[in-house]
Each structure stands twice: as C-alpha cells, then as structure tokens.
PQR file with spaces between the fields and no chain letter, atoms N, CA, C, O and H, PARSE charges and radii, in Angstrom:
ATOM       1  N    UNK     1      35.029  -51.142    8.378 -0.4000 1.5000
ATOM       2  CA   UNK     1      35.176  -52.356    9.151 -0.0000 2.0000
ATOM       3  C    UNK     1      36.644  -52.761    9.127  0.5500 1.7000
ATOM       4  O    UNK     1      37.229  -52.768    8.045 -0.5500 1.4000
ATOM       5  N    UNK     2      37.335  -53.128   10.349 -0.4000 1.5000
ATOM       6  CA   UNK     2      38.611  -53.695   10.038 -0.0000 2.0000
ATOM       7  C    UNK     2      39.033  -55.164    9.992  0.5500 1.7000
ATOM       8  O    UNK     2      38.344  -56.116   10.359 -0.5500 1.4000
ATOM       9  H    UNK     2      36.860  -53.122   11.229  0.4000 1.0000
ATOM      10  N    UNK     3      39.645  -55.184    9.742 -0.4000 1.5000
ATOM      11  CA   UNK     3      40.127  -56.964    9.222 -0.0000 2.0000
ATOM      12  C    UNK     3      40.569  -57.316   11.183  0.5500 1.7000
ATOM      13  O    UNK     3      41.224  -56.467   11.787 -0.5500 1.4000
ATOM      14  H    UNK     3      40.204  -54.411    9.444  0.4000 1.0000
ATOM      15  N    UNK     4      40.249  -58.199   11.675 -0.4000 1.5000
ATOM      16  CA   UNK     4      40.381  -58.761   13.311 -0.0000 2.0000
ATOM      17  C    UNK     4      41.812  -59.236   13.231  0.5500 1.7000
ATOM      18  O    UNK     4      42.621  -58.948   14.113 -0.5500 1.4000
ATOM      19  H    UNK     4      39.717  -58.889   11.184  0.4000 1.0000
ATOM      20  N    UNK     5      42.165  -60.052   12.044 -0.4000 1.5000
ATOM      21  CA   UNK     5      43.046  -60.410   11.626 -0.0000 2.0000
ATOM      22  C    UNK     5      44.676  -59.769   11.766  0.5500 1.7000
ATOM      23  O    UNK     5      45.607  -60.209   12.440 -0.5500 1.4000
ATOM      24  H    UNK     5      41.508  -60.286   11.328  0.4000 1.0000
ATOM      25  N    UNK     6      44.633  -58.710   10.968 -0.4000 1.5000
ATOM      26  CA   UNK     6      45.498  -57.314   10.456 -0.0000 2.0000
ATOM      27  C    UNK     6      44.886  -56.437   10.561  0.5500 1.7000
ATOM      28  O    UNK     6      43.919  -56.429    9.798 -0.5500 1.4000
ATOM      29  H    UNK     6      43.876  -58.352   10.420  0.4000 1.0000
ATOM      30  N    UNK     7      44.997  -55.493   11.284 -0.4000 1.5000
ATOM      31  CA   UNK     7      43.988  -54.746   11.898 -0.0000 2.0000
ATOM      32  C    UNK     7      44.741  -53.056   10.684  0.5500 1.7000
ATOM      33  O    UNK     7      44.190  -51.959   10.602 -0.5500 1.4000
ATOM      34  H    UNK     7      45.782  -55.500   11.904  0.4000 1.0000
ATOM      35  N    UNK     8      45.609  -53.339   10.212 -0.4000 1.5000
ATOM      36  CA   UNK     8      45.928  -52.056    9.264 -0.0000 2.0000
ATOM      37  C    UNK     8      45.176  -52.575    7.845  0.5500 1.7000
ATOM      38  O    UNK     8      45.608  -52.128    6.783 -0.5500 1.4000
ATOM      39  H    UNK     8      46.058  -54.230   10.278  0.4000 1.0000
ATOM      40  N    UNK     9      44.127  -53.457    7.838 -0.4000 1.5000
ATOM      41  CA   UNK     9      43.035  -53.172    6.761 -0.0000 2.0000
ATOM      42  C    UNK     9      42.369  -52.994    6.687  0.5500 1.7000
ATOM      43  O    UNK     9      41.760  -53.877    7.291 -0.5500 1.4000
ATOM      44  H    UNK     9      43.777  -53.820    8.701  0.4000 1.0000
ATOM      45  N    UNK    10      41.449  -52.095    6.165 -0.4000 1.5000
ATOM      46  CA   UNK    10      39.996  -51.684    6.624 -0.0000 2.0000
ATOM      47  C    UNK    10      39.179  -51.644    5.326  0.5500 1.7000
ATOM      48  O    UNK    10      39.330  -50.992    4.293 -0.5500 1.4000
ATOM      49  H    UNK    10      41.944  -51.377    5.675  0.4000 1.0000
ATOM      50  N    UNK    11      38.247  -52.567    5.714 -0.4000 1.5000
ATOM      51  CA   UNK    11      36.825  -52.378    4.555 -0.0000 2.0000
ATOM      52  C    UNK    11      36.313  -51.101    4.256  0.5500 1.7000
ATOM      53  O    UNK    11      36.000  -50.276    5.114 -0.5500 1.4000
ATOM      54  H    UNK    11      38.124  -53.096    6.553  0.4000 1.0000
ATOM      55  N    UNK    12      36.230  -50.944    3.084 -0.4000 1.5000
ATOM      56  CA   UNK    12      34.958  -49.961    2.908 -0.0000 2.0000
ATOM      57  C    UNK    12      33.666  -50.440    2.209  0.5500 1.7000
ATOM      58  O    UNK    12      33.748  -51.369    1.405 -0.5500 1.4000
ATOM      59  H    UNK    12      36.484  -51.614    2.387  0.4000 1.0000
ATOM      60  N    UNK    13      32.845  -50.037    2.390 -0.4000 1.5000
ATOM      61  CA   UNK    13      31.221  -50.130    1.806 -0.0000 2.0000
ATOM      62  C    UNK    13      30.847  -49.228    0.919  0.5500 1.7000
ATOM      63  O    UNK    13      31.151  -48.101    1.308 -0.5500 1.4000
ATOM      64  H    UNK    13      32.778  -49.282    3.043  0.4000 1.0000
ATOM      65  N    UNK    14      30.253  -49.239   -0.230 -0.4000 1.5000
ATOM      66  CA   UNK    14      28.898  -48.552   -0.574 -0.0000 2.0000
ATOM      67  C    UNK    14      27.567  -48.315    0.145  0.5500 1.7000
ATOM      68  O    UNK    14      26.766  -49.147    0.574 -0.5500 1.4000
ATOM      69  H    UNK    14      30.006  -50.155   -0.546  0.4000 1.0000
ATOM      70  N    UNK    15      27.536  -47.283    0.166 -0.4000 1.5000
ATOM      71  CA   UNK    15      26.301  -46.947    0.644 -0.0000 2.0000
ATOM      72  C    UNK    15      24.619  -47.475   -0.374  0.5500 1.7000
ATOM      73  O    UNK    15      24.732  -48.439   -1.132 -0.5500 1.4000
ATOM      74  H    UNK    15      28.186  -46.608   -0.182  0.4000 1.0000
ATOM      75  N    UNK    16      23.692  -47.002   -0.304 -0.4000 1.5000
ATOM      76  CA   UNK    16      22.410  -47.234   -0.791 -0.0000 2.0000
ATOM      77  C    UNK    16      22.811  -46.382   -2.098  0.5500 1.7000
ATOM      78  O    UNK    16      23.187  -46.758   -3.208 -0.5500 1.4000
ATOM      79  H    UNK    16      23.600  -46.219    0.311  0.4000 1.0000
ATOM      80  N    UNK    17      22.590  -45.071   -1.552 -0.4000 1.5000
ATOM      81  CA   UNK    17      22.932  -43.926   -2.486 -0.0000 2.0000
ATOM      82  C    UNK    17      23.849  -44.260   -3.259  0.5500 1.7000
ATOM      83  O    UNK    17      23.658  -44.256   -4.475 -0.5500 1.4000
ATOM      84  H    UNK    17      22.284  -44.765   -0.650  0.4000 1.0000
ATOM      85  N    UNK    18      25.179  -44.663   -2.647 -0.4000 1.5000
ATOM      86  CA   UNK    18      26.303  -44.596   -3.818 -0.0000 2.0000
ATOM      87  C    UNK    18      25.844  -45.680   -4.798  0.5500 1.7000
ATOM      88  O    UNK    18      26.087  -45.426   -5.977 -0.5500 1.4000
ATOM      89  H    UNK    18      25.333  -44.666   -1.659  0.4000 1.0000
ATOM      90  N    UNK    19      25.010  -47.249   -4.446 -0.4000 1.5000
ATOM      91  CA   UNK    19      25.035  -47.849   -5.554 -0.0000 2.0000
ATOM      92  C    UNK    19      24.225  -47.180   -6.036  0.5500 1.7000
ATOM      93  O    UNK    19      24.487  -46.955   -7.217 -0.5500 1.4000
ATOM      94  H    UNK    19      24.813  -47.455   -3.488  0.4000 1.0000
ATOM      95  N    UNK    20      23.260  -46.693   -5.666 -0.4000 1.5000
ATOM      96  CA   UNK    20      22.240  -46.189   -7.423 -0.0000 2.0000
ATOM      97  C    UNK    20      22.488  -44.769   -8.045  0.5500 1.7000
ATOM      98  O    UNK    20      21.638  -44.189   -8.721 -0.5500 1.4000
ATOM      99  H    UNK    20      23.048  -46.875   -4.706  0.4000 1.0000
ATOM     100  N    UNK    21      24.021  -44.144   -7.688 -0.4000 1.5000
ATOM     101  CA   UNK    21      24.715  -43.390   -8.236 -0.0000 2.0000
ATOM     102  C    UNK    21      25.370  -44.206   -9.429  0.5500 1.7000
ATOM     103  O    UNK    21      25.215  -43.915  -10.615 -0.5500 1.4000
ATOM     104  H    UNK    21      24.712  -44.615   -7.139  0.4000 1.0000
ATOM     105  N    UNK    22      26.091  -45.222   -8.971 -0.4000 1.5000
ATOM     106  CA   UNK    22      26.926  -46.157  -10.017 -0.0000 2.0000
ATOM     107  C    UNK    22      25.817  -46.696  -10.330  0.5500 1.7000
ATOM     108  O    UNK    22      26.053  -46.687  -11.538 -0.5500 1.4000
ATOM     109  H    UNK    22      26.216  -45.458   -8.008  0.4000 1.0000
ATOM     110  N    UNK    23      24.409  -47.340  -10.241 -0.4000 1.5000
ATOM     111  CA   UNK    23      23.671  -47.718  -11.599 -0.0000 2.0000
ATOM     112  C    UNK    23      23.132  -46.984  -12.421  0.5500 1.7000
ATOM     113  O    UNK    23      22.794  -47.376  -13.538 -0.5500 1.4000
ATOM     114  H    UNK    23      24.218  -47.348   -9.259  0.4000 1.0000
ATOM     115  N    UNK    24      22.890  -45.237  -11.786 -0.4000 1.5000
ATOM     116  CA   UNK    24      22.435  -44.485  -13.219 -0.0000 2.0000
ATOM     117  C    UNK    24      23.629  -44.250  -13.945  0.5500 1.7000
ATOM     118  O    UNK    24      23.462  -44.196  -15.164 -0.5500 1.4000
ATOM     119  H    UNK    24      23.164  -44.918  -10.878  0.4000 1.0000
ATOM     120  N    UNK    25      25.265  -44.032  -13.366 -0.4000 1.5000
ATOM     121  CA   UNK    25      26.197  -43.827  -14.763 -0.0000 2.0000
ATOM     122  C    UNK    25      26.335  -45.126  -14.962  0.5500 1.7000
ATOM     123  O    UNK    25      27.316  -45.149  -15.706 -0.5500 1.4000
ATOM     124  H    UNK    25      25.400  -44.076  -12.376  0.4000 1.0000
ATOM     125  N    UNK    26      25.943  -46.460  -14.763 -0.4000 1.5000
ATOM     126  CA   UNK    26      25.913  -47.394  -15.609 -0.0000 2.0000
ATOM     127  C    UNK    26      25.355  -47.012  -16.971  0.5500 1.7000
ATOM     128  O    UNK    26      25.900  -46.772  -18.048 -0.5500 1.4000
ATOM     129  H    UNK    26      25.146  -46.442  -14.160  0.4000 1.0000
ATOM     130  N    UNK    27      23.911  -47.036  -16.513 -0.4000 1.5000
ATOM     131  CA   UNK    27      22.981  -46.929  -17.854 -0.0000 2.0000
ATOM     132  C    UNK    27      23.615  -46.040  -18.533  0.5500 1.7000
ATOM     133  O    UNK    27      24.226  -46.418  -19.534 -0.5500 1.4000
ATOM     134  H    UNK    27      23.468  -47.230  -15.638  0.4000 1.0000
ATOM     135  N    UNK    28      23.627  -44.661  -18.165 -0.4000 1.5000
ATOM     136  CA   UNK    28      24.044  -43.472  -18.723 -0.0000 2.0000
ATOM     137  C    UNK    28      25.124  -43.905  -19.889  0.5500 1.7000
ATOM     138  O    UNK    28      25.033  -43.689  -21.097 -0.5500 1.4000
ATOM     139  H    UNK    28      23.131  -44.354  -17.353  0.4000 1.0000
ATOM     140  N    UNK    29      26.017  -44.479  -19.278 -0.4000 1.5000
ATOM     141  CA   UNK    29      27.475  -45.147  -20.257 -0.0000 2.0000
ATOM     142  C    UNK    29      26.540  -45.926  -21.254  0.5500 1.7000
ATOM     143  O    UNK    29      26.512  -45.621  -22.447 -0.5500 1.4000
ATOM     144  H    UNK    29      26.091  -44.654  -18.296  0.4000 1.0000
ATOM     145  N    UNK    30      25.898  -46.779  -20.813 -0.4000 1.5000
ATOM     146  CA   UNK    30      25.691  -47.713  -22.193 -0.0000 2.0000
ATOM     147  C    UNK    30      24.637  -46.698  -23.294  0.5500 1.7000
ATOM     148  O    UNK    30      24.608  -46.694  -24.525 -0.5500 1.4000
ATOM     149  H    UNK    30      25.920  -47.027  -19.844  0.4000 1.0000
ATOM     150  N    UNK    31      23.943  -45.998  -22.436 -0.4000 1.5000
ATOM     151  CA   UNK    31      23.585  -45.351  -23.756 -0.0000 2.0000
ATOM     152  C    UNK    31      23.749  -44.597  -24.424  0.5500 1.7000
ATOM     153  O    UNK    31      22.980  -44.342  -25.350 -0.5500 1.4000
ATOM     154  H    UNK    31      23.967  -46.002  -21.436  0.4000 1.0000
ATOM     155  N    UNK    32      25.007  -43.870  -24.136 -0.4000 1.5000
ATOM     156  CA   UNK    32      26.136  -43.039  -24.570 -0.0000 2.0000
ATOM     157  C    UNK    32      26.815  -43.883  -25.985  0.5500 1.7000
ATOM     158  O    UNK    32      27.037  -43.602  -27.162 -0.5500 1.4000
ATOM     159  H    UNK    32      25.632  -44.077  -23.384  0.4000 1.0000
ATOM     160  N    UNK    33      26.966  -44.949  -25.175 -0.4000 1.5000
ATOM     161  CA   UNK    33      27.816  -45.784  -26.250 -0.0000 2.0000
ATOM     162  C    UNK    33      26.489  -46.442  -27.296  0.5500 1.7000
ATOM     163  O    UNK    33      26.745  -46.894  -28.412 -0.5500 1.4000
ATOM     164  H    UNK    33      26.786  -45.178  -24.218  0.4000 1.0000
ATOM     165  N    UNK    34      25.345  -46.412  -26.836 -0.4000 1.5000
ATOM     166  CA   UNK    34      24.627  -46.751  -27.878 -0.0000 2.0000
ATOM     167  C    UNK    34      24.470  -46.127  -28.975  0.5500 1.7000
ATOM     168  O    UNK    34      24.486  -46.532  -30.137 -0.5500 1.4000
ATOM     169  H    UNK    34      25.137  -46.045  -25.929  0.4000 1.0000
ATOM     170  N    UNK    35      24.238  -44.602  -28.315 -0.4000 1.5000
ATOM     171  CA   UNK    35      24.253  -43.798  -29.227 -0.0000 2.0000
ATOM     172  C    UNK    35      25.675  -43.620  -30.394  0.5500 1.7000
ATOM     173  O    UNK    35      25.687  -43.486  -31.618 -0.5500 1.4000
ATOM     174  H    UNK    35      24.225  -44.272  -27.371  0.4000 1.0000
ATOM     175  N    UNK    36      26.645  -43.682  -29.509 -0.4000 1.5000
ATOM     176  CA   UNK    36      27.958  -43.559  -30.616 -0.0000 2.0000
ATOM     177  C    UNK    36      27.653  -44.537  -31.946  0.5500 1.7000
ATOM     178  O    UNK    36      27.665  -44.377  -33.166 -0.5500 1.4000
ATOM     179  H    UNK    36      26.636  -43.791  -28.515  0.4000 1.0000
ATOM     180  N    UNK    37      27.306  -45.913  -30.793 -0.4000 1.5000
ATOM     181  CA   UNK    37      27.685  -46.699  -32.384 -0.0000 2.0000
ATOM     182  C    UNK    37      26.585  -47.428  -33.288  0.5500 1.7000
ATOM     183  O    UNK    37      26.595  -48.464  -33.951 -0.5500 1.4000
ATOM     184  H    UNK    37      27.297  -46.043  -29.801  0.4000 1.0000
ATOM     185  N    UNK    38      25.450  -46.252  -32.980 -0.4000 1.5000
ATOM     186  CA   UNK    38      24.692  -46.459  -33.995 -0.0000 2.0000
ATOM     187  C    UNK    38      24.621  -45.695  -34.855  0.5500 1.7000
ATOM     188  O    UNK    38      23.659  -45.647  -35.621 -0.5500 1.4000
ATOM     189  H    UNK    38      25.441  -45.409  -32.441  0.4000 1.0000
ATOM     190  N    UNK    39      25.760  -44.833  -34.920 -0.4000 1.5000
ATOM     191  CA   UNK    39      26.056  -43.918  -36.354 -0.0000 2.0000
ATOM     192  C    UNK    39      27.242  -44.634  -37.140  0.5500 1.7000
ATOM     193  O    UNK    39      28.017  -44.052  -37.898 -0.5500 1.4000
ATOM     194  H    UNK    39      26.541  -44.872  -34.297  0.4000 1.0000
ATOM     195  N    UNK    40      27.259  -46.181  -36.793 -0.4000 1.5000
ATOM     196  CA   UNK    40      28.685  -46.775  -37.501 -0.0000 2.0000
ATOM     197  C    UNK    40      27.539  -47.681  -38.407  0.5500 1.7000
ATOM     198  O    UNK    40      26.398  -47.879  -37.991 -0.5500 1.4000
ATOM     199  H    UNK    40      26.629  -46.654  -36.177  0.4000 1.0000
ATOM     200  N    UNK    41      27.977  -48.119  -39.528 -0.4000 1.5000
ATOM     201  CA   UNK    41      26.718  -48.942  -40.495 -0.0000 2.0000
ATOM     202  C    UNK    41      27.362  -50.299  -39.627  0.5500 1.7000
ATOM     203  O    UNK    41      28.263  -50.136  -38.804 -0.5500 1.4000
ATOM     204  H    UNK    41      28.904  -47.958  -39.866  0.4000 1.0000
ATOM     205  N    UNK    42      26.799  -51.600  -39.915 -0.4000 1.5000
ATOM     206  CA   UNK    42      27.236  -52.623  -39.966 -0.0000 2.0000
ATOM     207  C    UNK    42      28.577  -53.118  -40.240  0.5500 1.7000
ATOM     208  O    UNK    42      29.266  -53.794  -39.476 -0.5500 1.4000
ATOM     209  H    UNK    42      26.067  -51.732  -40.584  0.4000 1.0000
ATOM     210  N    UNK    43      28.856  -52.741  -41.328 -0.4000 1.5000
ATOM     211  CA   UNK    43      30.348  -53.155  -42.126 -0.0000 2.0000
ATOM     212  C    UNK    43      31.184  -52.453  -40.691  0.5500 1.7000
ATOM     213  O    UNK    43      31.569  -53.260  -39.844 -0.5500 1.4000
ATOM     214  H    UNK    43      28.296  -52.193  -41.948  0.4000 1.0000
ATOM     215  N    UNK    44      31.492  -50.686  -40.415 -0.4000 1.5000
ATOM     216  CA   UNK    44      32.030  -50.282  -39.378 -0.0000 2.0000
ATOM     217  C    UNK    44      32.236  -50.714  -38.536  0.5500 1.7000
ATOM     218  O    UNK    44      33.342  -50.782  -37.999 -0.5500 1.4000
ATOM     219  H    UNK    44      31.179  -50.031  -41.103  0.4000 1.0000
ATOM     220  N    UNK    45      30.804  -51.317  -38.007 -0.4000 1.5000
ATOM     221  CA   UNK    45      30.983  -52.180  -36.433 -0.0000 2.0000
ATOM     222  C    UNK    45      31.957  -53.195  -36.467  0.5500 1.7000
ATOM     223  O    UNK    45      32.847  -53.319  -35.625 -0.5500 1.4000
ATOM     224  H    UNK    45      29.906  -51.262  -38.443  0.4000 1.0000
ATOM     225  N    UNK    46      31.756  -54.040  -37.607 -0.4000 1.5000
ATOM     226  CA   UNK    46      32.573  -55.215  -37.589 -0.0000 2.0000
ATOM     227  C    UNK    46      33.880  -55.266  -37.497  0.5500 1.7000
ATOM     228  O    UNK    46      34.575  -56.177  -37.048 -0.5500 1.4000
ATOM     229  H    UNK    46      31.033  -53.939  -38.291  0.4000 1.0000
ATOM     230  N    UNK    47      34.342  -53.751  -38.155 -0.4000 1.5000
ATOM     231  CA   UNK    47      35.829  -53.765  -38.316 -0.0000 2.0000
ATOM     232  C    UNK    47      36.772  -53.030  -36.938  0.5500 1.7000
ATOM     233  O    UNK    47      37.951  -52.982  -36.585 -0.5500 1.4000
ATOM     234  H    UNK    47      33.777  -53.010  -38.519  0.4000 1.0000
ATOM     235  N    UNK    48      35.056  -52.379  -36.316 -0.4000 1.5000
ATOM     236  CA   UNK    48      35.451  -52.037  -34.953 -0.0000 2.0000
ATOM     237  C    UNK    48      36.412  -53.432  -34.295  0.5500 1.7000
ATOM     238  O    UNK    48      37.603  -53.692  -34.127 -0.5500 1.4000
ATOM     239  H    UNK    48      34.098  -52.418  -36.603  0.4000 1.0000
ATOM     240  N    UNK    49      35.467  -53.906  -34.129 -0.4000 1.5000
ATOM     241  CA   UNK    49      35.274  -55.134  -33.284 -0.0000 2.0000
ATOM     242  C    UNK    49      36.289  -55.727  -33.529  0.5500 1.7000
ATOM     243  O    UNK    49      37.095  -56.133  -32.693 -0.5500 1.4000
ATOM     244  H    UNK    49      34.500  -53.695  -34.266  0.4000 1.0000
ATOM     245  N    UNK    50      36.386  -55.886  -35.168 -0.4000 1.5000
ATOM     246  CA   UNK    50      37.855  -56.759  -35.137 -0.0000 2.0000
ATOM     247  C    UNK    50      39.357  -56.435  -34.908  0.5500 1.7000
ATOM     248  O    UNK    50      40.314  -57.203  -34.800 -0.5500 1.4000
ATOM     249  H    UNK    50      35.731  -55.557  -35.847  0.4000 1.0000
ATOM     250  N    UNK    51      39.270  -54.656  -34.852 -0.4000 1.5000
ATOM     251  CA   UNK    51      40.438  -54.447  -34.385 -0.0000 2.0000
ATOM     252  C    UNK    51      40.608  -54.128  -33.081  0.5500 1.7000
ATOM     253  O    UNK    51      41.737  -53.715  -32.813 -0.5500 1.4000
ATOM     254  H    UNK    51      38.493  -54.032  -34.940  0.4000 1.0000
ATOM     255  N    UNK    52      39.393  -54.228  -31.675 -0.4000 1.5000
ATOM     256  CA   UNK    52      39.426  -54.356  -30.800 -0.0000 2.0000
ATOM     257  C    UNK    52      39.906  -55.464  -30.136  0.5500 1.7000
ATOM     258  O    UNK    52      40.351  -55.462  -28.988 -0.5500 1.4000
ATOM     259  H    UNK    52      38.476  -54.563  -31.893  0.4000 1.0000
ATOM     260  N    UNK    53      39.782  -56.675  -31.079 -0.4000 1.5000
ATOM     261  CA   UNK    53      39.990  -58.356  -30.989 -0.0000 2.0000
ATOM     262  C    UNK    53      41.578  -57.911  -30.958  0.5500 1.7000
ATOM     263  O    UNK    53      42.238  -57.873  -29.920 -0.5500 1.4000
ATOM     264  H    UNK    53      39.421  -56.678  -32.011  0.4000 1.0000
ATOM     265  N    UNK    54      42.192  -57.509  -32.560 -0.4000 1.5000
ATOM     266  CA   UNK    54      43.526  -57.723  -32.574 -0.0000 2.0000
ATOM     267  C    UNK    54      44.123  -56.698  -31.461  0.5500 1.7000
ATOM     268  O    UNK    54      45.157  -57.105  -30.931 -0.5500 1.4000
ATOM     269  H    UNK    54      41.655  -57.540  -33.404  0.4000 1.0000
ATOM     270  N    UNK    55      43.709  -55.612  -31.083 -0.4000 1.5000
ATOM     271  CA   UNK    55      44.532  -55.163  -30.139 -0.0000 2.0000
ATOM     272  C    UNK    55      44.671  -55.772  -28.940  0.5500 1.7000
ATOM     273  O    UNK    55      45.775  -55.746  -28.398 -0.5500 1.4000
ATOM     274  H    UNK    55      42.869  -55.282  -31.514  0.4000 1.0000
ATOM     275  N    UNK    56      43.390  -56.532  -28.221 -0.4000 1.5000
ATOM     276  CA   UNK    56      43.085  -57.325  -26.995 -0.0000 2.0000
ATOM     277  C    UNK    56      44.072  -58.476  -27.154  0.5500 1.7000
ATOM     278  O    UNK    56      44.581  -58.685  -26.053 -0.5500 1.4000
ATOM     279  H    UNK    56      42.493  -56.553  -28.661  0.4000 1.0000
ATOM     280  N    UNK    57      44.541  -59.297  -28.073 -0.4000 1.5000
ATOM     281  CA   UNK    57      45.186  -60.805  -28.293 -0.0000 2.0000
ATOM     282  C    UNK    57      46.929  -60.334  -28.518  0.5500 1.7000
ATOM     283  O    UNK    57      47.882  -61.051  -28.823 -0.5500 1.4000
ATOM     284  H    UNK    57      44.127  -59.127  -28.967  0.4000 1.0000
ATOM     285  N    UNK    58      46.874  -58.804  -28.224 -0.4000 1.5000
ATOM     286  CA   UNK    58      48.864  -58.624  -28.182 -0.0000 2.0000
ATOM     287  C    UNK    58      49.327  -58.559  -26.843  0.5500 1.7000
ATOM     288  O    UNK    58      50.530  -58.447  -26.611 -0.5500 1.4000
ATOM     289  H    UNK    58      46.099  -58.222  -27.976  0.4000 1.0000
C-alpha cells in the first residue's frame, strides 16, 4: 500500500501464513528458553537476572 501522502513509502503487510509462522517461532523461543533455564537452580536465576538488571541500567 502506498502512503497518498509521499508516495515513495510503501506499507507492507503480513500475511495469514506469515503471522502463524511468527507465532509458532514465538512459542518455539520461549520454550527453548524454558528449557535453558530450568537447568539453572534458583540461586542461578537470580544472579542471572541481576546481572541482566546491571547490564540494562549502563
């Protein structure tokens, strides 16, 4: 679709298909990552997390 406006911009869409391409590697990712970090105990996670914090707040 182009912008009526500025006609050198043009929309693109997702299709049907493409979103429920991007919602199975949604899931896929999270349970990838589920799996990772349920081989970290508790204590691990936390220290994940907190040095994800300190790297995010520089």
């Amino acid at each position: 679709m182009v912008d009526e406006s500025d006609r050198r911009i043009i929309y693109l869409g997702i299709t049907d298909k493409g979103t429920d391409v991007l919602k199975r590697a949604s899931l896929e990712g999270q349970r990838l990552r589920k799996d990772l970090f349920e081989k970290l105990t508790e204590q691990e996670r936390t220290q994940l997390a907190n040095l994800y914090k300190k790297l995010n707040s520089e």
